[in-house]
N, C-alpha and C positions, 0 to 999 in steps of 0.2 A: 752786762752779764745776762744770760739766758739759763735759766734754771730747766731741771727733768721736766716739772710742771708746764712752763710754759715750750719746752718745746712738744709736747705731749699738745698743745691747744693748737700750735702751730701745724701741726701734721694734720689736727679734725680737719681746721679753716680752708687749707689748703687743698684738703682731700675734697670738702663741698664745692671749693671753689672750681676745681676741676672738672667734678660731674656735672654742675650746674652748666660750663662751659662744654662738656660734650653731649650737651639734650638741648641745646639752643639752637635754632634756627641760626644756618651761615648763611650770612651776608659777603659776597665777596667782595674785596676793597680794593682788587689789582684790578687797577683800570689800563694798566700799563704794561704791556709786554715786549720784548724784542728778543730776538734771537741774537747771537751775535756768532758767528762762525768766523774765527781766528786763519782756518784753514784755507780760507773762500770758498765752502762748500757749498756747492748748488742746494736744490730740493731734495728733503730728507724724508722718507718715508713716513706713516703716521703712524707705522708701526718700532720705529725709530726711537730709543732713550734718546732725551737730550737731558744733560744736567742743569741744574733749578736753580738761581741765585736770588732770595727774598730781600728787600733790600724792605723791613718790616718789623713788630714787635714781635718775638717769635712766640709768642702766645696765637697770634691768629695764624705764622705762619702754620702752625703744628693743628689748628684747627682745620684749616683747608686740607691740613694733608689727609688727618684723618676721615674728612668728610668725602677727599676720592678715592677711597680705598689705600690709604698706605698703613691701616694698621698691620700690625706682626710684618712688614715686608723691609722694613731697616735694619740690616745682619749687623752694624756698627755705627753708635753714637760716639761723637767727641764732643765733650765741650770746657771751655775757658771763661766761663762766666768772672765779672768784675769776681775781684777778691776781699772787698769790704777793706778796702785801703782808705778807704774817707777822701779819695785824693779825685782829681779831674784828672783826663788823660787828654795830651796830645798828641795830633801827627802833624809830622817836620811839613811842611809845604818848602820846595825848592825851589826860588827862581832866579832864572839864570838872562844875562843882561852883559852889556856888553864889559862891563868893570870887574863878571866874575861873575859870581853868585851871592843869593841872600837866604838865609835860610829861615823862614816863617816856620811858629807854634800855632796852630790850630786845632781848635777843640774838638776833638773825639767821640770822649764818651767819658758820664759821669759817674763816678762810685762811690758819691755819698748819700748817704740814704737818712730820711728824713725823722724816721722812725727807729734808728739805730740798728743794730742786729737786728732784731726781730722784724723787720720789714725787709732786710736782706732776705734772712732764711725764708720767709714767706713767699718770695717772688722766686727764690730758684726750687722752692717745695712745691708749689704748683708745678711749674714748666714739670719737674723729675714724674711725676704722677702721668704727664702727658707722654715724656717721651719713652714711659714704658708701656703704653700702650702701643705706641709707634715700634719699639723694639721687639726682630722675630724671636723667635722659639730657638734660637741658633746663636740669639745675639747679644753683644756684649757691649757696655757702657761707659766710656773714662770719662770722670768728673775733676779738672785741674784743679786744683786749686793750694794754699799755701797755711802756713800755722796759724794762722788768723781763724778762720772757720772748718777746718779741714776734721779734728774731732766734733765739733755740732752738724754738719753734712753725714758722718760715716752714720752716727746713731739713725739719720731721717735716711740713708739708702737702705740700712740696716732692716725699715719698716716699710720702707715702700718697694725694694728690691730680693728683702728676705736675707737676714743672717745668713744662711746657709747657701746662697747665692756670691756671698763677697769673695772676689779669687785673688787678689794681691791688691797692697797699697804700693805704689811705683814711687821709689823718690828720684828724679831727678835732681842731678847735683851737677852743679856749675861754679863757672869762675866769673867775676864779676868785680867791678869797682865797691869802695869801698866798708870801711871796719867799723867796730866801736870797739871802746875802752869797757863799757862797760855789759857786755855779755858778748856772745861768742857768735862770730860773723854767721849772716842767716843765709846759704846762699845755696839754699836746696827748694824744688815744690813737690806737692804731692798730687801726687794721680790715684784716682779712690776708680776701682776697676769692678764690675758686679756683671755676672752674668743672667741671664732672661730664664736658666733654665740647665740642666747636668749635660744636652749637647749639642754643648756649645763651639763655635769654631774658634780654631787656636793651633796655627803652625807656629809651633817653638825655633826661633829665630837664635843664633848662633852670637856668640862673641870670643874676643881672645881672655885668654887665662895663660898669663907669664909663669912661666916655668921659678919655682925656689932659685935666686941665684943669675937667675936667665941664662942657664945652662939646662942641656937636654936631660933628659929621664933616660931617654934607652928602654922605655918600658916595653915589653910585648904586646903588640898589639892597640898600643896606640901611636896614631898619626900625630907627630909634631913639626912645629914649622917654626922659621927665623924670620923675625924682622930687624929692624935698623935696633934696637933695644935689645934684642934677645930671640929665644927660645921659649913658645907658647903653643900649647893646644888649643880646641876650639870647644868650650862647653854652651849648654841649653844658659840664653841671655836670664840675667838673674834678677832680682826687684829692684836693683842699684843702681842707675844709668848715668854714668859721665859723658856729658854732650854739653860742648860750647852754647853758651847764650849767642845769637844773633850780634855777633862784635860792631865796631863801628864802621869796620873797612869790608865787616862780609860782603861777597858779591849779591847776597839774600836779600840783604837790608833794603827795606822800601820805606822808613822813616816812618814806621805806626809805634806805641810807646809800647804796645804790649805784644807785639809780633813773634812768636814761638818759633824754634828752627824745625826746619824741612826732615832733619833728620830725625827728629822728635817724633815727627808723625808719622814717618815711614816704620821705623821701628811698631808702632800703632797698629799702623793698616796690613801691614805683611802679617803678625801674627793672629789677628782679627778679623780678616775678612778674605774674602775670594775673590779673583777676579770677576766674577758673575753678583760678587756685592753690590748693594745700596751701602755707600755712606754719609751722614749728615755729621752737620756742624753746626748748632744754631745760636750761637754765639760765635759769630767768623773771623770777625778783627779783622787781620789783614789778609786773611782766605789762604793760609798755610794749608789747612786739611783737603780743600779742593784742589789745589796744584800738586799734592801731591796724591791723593788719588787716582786723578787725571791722568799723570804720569803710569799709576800701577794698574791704570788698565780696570778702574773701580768705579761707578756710577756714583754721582755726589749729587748732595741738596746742602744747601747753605743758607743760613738767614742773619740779615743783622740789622739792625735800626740805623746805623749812621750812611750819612753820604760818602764819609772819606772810606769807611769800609766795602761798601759798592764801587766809588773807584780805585782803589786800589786794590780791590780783588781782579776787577775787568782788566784791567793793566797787567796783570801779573798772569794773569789765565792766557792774555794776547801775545803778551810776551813770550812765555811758553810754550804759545803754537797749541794751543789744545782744542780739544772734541770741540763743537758748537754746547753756548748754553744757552739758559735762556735768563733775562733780569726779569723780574717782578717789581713792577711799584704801586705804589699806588696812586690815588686822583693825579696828574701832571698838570691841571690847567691852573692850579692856585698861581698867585702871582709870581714872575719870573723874576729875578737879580739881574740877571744880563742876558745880554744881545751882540748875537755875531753877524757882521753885518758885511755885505760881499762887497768885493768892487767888480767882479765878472762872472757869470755860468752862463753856457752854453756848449754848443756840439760844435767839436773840429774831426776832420780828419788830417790823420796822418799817416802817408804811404799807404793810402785805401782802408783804414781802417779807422773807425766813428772811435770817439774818445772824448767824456763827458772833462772840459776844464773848469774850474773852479779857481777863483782869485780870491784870497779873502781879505777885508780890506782891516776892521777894527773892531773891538769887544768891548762893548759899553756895558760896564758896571757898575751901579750905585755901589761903593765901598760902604758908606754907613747902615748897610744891611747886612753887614756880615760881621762875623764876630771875633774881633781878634780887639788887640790893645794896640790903644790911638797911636803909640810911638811906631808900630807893626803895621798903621794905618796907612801912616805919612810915609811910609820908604814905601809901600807899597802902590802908592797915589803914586811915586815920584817915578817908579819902575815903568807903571801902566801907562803914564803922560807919554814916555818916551817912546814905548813899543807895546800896545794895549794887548797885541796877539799874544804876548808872555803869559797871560794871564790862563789861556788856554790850554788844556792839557791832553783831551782825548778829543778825537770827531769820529762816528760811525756812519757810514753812507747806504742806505738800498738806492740802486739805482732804476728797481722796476716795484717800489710800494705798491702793494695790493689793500693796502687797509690795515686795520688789528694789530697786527703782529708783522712788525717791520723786521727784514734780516740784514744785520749788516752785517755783509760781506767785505766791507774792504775797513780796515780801523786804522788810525793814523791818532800817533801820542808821543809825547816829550819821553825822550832816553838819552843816553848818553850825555844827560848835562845840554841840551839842546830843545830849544824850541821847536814847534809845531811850524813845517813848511809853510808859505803865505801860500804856496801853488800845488793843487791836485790836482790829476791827470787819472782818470781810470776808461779802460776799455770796456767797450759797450756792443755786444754780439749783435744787437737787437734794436731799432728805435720805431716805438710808434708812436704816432699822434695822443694824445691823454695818459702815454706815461708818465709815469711820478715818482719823482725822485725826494726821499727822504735823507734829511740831516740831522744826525743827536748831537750836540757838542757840549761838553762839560769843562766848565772851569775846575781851576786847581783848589778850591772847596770844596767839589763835592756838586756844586750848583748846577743842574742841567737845565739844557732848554731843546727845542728842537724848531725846524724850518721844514718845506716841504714848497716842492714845485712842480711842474707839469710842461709835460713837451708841449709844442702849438701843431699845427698843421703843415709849417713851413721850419719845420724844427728848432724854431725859437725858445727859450726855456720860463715860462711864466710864475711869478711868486702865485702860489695857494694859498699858505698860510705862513708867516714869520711874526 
């Protein structure tokens, strides 16, 4: 339990801990960047948005942001920060072989906290301090969250966003597996909404309202309309939102434990923001808010600490076909898990036309590095013995690396219940001598590593670095 008192301490702590962290010298920790362009977009101007994915504590992401000028320039924050569920989360890992499929639990992200509540609220009481700096003069804030903390949050937005700022608590309400006997099934969240200021943006988004009866009015001068149910008008969406959970057969679902639905968000971002918006996410999970601002034509920035949340957003953004982003990581040279090891590259042509081929042969993975349960260990030993490529989930290629900042333009990943091809084939406009071809490839952890090679003289293709 958290008393007025200590959250009264929690808000000073909080509050210093903030300033102190926006007067410190920034140190930048992404040593790693890539573009990735889903589209295969060539060169993109410098004056060109690309949206931002931090794969990072977003404490420093939100430092860097403010440190290049994004204060007041974010018209709309969302975030899903853990719920103080005490619980560990996983996402499903799918692998698929020739007997079917196996489906691996992999660890996520942790929401127990070692200091009980009051290191919960302290850690999302700083970041709120940050991202309302980051928040413009236009702009408005949803904090998800659920009965657990959701009265100890409104008091701390209440002081760091202003009473007089608070414009709706949002319940979502859903359907969901199961009950108890002994109090009354929980199966709603809340969204704590604040705005940065009195104008603020806000197009009032529609929904149906069934008619008494589901028989028409006949009224003057109101429009009504039928559907399979009935007779309904359309009024201004109201603080009560019935919207399906992410079921187990959605075409959505990408197996993260706490993955929010598409429509969730969209509801979100249409009456919150512009198309000419910035919107973040720095709590991203499974990267709903970026796929779907992407979609409504919304500039995004997203941050989140885990690997499976970095791929599984890339995945879902490629899938989608969307703008180019960019990843953020940080140091890559610490030690690597695995190695994807070829059996062929080089240049062919076919029908007059050069075409980079690629064979891959096998994916050497120390399993005792990675974190699952021994039983999870040994089927998955017994998978990788068979067909090690299984293991592998995404590969991004540039096929003319200039340095820095690699673009891969061409992505290649597990869908449909299928493995990653053993054979690539990309067309190449272009070949010269000391060209350099880059490879990222990520196992289905989360684990990346990368390769990199160089044309010869007689257009041979030589290892740089693996």
């Amino acid at each position: 339990m958290v008393t007025i008192e200590k959250l009264a301490e929690i808000l000073a702590t909080s509050s210093k801990e903030a300033e102190k962290l926006l007067i410190e010298p920034y140190v930048d920790v992404f040593f790693q960047r890539e573009r990735i362009s889903p589209k295969g977009d060539g060169i993109i101007s410098n004056n060109s948005w690309i949206n931002q994915f931090y794969q990072e504590d977003n404490l420093i992401v939100m430092k860097k942001l403010l440190e290049e000028g994004y204060m007041g320039k974010i018209d709309l924050i969302y975030i899903d920060p853990p719920f103080f569920t005490k619980t560990k989360y996983n996402s499903k890992v799918f692998l698929y072989h020739e007997e079917g499929e196996d489906i691996i639990e992999y660890f996520a992200y942790d929401d127990t906290w070692e200091d009980g509540l009051s290191s919960y609220l302290k850690m999302l009481c700083t970041r709120l301090f940050l991202m309302k700096e980051l928040l413009s003069n236009k702009g408005t804030i949803y904090v998800h969250l659920d009965y657990r903390t959701v009265h100890y949050v409104k008091i701390i937005m209440d002081q760091i966003f202003g009473g007089e700022n608070f414009l709706n608590e949002i319940i979502w309400a859903y359907k969901s597996g199961g009950v108890s006997k002994r109090y009354y099934s929980r199966k709603h969240d809340n969204i704590l909404v604040y705005t940065k200021g009195k104008n603020y943006i806000f197009n009032p988004q529609k929904e149906k309202s069934y008619n008494r009866g589901f028989k028409p009015y006949g009224f003057k001068g109101v429009k009504e309309y039928k559907d399979e149910l009935g007779w309904y008008t359309l009024v201004n969406l109201k603080d009560v939102w019935q919207i399906d959970m992410v079921g187990r057969t959605s075409k959505e679902r990408v197996g993260y434990d706490t993955q929010k639905p598409e429509k969730l968000l969209e509801r979100i971002i249409l009456t919150s923001s512009s198309e000419d918006s910035l919107v973040a996410d720095f709590f991203a999970g499974s990267g709903t808010t970026g796929v779907v601002a992407d979609r409504l034509n919304r500039k995004w920035i997203m941050a989140d600490m885990g690997a499976q949340s970095s791929l599984t957003t890339v995945k879902r953004l490629v899938e989608n076909n969307s703008t180019p982003f960019y990843i953020y990581k940080p140091n890559i040279r610490e030690e690597k898990v695995g190695k994807l090891c070829l059996k062929r590259i080089g240049i062919e042509k076919n029908k007059g036309i050069n075409g980079l081929h690629i064979e891959l042969d096998r994916y050497e993975v120390d399993l005792s590095k990675i974190n699952i349960k021994d039983k999870d260990r040994e089927r998955i030993n017994e998978i990788w013995t068979k067909n090690s490529l299984s293991l592998l989930d995404f590969i991004g290629i540039d096929t003319d690396y200039k340095g820095n900042s690699p673009n891969l333009r061409w992505q290649y990943y597990r869908n449909n219940k299928r493995n990653l091809d053993s054979i690539i084939n990309i067309k190449i406009d272009e070949i010269k001598e000391g060209q350099k071809i880059f490879i990222r490839y990520v196992d289905v952890f989360g684990n990346d590593n990368f390769m990199i090679y160089k044309i010869g003289n007689d257009k041979t293709i030589l290892n740089v670095l693996n």
